[in-house]
N, C-alpha and C positions, 0 to 999 in steps of 0.2 A: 690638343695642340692645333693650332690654326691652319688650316689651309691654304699655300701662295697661292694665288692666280692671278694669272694673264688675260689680259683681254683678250677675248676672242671676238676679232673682225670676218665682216660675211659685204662679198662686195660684187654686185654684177659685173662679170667679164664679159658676156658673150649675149649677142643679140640672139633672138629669136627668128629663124626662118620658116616661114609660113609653106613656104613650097614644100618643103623637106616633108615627104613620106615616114622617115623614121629618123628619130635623135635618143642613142641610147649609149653615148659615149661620157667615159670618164676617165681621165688621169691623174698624177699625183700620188700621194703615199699619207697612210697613218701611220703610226709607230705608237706603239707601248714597250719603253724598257728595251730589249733587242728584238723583240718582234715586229716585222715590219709586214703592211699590206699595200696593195698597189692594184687598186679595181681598173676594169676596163670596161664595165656595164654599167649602167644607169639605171633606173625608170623611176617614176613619181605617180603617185596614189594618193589623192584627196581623203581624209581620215576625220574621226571626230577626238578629241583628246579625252580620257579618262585620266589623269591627273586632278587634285585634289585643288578643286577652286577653281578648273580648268576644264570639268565635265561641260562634254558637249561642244569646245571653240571648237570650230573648222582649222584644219592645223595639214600640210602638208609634209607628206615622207617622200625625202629623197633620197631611194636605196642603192647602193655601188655596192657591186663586189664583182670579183674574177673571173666570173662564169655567168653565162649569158639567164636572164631571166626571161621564164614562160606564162604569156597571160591568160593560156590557152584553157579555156574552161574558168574565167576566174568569176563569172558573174553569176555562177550556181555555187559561190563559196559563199558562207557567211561572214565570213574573219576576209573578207580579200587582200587585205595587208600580209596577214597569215599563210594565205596560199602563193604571194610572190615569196616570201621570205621560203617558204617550202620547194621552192621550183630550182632553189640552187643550192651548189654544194658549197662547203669551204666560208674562209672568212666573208663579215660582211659591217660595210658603215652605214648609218642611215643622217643624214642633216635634215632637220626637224625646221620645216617654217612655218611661222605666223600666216594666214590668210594673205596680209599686204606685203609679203614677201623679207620682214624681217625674220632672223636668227631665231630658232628658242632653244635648242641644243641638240648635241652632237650624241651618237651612239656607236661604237664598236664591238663585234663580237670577234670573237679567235676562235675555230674551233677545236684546234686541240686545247684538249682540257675546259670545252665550253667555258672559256672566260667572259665574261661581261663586264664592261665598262660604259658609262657614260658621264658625259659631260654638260652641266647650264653653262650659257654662254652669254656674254656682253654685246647688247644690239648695235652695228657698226653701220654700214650701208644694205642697202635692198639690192636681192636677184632679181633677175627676171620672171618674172611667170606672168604667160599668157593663156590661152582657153583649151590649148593642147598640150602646152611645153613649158618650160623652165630651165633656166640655164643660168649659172654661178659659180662662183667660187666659195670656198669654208676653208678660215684658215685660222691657226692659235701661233703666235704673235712668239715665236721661240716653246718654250717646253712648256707642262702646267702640271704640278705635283697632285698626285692623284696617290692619296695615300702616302706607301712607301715607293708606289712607281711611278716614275715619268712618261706624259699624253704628249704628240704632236701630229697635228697634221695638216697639208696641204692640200684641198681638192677641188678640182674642177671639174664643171659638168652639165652636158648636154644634154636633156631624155624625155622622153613621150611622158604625159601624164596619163594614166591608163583612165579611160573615159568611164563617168558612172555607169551604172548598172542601166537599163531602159526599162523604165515600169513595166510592171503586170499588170495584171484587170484586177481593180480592187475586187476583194472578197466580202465586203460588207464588215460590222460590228463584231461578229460574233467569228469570220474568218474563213463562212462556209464549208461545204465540205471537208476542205483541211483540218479547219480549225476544228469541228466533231468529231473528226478520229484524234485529234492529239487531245482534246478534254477525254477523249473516251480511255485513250492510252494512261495517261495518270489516274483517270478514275480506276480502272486494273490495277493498279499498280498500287494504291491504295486502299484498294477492296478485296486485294489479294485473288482476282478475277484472271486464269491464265488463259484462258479463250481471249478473253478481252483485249490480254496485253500479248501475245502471241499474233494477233490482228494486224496489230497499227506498229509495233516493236521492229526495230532494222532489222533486217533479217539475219544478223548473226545471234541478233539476240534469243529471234522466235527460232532459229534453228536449233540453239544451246536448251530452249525451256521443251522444247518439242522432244527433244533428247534424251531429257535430265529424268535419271532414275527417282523412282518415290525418295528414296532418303536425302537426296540432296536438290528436291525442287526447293523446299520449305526457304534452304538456306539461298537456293538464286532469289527466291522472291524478296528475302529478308530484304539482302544488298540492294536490287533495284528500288525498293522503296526507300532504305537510309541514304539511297545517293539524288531520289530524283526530288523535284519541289514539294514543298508542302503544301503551296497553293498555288496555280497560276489561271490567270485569267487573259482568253484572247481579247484582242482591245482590236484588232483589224487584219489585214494581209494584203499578199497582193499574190495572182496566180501568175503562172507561164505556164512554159509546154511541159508536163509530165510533173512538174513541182511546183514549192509553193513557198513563201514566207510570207510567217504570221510575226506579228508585233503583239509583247504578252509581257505581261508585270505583275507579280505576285511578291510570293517568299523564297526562296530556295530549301535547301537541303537543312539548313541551320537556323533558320527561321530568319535571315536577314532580308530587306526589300531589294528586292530586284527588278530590273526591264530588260527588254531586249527582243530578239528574234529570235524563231524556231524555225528548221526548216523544213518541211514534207514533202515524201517522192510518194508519186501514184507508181502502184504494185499492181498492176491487172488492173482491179477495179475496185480496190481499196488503197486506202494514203497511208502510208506508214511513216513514221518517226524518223529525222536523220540528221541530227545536231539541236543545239543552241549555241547562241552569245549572248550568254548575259552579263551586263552590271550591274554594280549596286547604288541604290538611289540611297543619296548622304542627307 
């Protein structure tokens, strides 16, 4: 059965002031069905899209919701989009822009009942966005059937763009130091090595294998090997103070191709393992 929809118009309302220390304001309401949200926080985050034909555009998030966000520590995140969305509680919308400031769609979550909705949208007028800020409005044009429920909403909004990350000292080809304990890490892991992977392993992990009775190492080992890559190879990094990411592209866990970043913290005077983000290259 077809879907109605409504245009959804995106229209700058609101200049940009340069003076301003902080722009983190939002008003307005979404509504799904009799659920209603009504953010009063802002902030925007420069992103790359993972979307299908869309890997890779420069794509802006502009995230609202009711409770104030924290950027505090966001640049030792991998996922930093990830670590604002984790810094608050309760509903949240995000309006998704193009680079030059058009529309590409709207996102609502509720979280009782972790609901998700989203919406594509029709390119109407450009917001603002300049080298720290961005300010606009998102709005759908009366109701827009979504399903068996009815989407609306009106939003305006003022807010910081949380600034990139500041490089690190590259690490070379191969990722340096870092980069040899995390080959060294999956080669353990592979080799069934628990010295190895006890080394470089986050530390809940080397705690857990450090722990683990004969009968039930065999089986931690099993898991870490069926969940971790099949190949991966460092392709570069970059260092800071105490940590590191590496840029790495292999297979995963299922043989699929993948890229991304890994992240390693120095432990004493060894690097130990502490995340990835990867995609899958199409």
């Amino acid at each position: 059965m077809p879907v109605a929809r409504t245009p959804v118009a995106l229209v700058g309302l609101l200049s940009l002031i340069s003076v301003a220390p902080l722009l983190a304001e939002a008003s307005g309401f979404a509504r799904i069905d009799g659920t209603e949200v009504r953010p009063s926080h802002a902030v925007a985050i420069w992103t790359k899209s993972t979307a299908f034909g869309d890997e890779g555009k420069r794509i802006l998030r502009v995230l609202l919701a009711t409770t104030p966000f924290d950027t505090a520590g966001i640049d030792q995140a991998l996922d930093r989009e990830g670590a604002l969305r984790g810094s608050i509680s309760g509903d949240l919308a995000i309006v998704t822009l193009e680079a030059d400031g058009n529309f590409k769609n709207f996102y609502l979550f509720i979280e009782e009942g972790s609901q998700n909705y989203g919406l594509p949208g029709s390119i109407a007028e450009k917001v603002s966005i300049g080298t720290s800020q961005v300010a606009g409005r998102a709005y759908t044009e009366g109701e827009e059937s979504l399903g068996d429920s009815t989407i609306s909403y009106d939003l305006t909004f003022a807010a910081d763009i949380v600034p990139e990350r500041p490089p690190g000292a590259a690490l070379g080809a191969a990722g340096g130091a870092p980069g040899a304990a995390y080959t060294a890490y999956l080669a353990g892991i592979h080799g069934g090595d628990v010295d190895a992977i006890i080394a470089h392993a986050d530390a809940d992990t080397a705690g857990r294998l450090r722990e683990a009775e004969a009968e039930w190492l065999a089986d931690e080992l099993s898991m870490l090997k069926e969940m971790a890559p099949q190949e991966m190879t460092v392709t570069g990094g970059q260092g800071f103070d105490g940590w590191a990411i590496l840029t790495v592209k292999g297979a995963d866990w299922s043989g699929d191709a993948v890229e991304g970043a890994v992240k390693m913290v120095l432990d004493g005077d060894t690097w130990r393992f502490d995340g990835e983000d990867l995609d899958y290259v199409w």
